[in-house]
N, C-alpha and C positions, 0 to 999 in steps of 0.2 A: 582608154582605161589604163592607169597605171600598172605596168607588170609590175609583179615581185621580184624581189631582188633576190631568192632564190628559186628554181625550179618546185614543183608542185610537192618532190619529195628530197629530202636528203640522199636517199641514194641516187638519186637521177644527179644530183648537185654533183655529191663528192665524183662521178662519172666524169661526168664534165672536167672537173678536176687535174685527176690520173689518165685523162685522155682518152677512154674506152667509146671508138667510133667516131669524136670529135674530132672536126677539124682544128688545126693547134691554132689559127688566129682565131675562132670562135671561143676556143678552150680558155685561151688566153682572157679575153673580153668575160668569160661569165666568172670565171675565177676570183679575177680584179672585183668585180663587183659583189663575189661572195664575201672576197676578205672585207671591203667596205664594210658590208651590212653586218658583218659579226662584232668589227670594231664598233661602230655606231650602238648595237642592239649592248654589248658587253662591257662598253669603258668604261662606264661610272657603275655597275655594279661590281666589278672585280677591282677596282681602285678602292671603292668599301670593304670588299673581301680584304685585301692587303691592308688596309688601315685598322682592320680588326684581329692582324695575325701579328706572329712575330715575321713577319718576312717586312714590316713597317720598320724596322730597324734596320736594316739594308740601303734604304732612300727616301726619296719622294713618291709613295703608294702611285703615281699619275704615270711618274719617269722611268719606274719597275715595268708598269702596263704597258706602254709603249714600247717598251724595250723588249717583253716578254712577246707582243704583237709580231716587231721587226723581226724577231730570230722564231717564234714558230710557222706565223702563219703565209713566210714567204717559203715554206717549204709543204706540198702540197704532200707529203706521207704523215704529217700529224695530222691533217681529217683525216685520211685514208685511213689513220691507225684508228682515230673515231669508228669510221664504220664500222672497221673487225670488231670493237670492243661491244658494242650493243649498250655501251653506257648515254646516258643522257645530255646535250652538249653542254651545259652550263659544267656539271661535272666535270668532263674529260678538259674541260678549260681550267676550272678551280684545279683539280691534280695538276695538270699541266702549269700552270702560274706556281705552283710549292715544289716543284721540282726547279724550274729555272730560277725558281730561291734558292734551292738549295747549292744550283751551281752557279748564282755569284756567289754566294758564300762562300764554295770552296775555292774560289778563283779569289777571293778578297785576303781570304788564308791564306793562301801559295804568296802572294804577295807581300802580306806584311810578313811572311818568314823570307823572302827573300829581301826586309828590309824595308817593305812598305810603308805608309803613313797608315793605309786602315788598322784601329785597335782590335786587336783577337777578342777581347768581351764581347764585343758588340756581336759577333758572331756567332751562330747554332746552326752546323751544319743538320739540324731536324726539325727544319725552319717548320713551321703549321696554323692553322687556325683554329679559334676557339670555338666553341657554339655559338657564341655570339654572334660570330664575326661568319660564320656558316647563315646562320640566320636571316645575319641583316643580308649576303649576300643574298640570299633567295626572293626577299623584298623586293630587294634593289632589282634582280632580274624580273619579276614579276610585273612591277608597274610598268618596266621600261618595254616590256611584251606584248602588255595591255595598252600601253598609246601604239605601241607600232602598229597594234591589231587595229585600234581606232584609227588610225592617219590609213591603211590601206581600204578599211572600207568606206571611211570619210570620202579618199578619192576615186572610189569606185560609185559610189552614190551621185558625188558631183558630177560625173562623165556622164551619167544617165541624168541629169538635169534632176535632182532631186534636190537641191538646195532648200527647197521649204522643210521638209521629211528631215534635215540635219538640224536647221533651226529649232522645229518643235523639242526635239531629241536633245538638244543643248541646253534648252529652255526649262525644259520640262527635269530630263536626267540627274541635267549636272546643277544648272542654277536653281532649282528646289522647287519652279513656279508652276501652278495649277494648270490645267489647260485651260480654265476659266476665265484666267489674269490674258489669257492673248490667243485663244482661238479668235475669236473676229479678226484680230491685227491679223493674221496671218490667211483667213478665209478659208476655216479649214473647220466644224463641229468638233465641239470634245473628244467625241467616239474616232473621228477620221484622224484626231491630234493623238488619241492612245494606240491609235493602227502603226501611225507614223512611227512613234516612238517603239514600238513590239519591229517591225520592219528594221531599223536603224542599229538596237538591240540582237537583233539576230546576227545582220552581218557580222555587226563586232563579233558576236560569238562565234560565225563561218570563220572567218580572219585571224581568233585566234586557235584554233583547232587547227588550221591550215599553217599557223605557225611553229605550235605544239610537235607536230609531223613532222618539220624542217630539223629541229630540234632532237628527232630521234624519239619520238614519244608514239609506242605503238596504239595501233586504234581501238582496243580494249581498254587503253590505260589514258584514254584522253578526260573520259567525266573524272577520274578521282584528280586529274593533274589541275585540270580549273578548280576544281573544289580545294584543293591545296593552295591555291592560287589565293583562291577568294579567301580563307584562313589567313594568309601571311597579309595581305592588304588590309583584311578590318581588325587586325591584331598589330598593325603598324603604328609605332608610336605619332601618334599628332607633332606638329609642331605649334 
């Protein structure tokens, strides 16, 4: 079975982290892989966020990301500062990306006063986003939450040899088709192909609760945060 690439909770993670009990090559190993899985879960929503703020006057919204990645998240006291905060991580991330605008900004200033090529217009050292740009972030983090939740419990399903119980569920979910059109193909009743798909349906829903949680989302407040969820997805503009 695939493990997650965080621990069960955020605080047990950022632990891990700041060192409390860990041994340091272990510390070392789950850290590395938190930072992965934040870049992975966060790149392309916060490169939208930036492409929707003034901090897209700055650079390339991708080479901000990265940049903003390099310089916080190799310093293991901005989670830490997360956990004191009890804010929600996409949050303390969005804050976090508008401050580190703010200081290339004022580092871009220092420069062209000492002669630089950057033009001062280009500049607002109270760099921010707009609703817009707040919104489509929220999107962006949403779906990209919602496959991650689908890919852990896709590979939790396949480990337990349920390969048929994903098919229906893909067939059925995503591709529009009756169970009618391929319970025989698959050798499985209507009724045993609607089981599959409620089975399939859950996990993703364990998967993304259990992500929710990672996330700093307390367990009161997990039904309104999918229900938020599912709001920004089917109010998502189409392509």
């Amino acid at each position: 079975m695939q493990q997650s690439a965080f621990p069960t909770t955020h605080a047990t993670w950022l632990r891990t982290l700041v060192g409390d009990g860990v041994a340091t090559a272990e510390r070392e190993i789950t850290a590395e892989r938190a930072r992965i899985a934040v870049m992975e879960r966060y790149a392309g929503p916060l490169t939208i966020f930036v492409r929707g703020s003034s901090l897209s006057r700055l650079g390339e919204p991708a080479e901000i990301v990265n940049g903003f990645f390099a310089s916080r998240l190799s310093d293991a006291r901005f989670l830490e500062g997360w956990s004191r905060s009890g804010m929600r991580l996409r949050r303390w991330l969005m804050n976090g990306i508008l401050f580190y605008g703010q200081g290339l900004a004022r580092d871009r200033m220092r420069a062209a006063q000492r002669g630089g090529v950057v033009e001062p217009r280009t500049l607002d050292q109270r760099e921010g986003a707009s609703a817009s740009g707040e919104l489509d972030f929220d999107r962006a983090w949403a779906l990209a939450v919602v496959r991650e939740a689908t890919a852990r419990a896709e590979a939790q399903l396949g480990a337990e040899g349920r390969a048929t119980e994903l098919e229906i569920f893909r067939r059925h979910a995503i591709d529009g088709q009756p169970y009618a059109a391929f319970a025989a193909e698959v050798g499985r009743s209507e009724q045993q192909c609607a089981g599959a798909t409620r089975l399939v349906a859950q996990r993703v829903r364990a998967a993304l609760a259990e992500l929710l949680r990672e996330e700093g989302v307390a367990e009161p407040e997990l039904e309104d945060e999918i229900a938020r969820m599912h709001r920004w997805l089917a109010d998502s503009p189409r392509a």
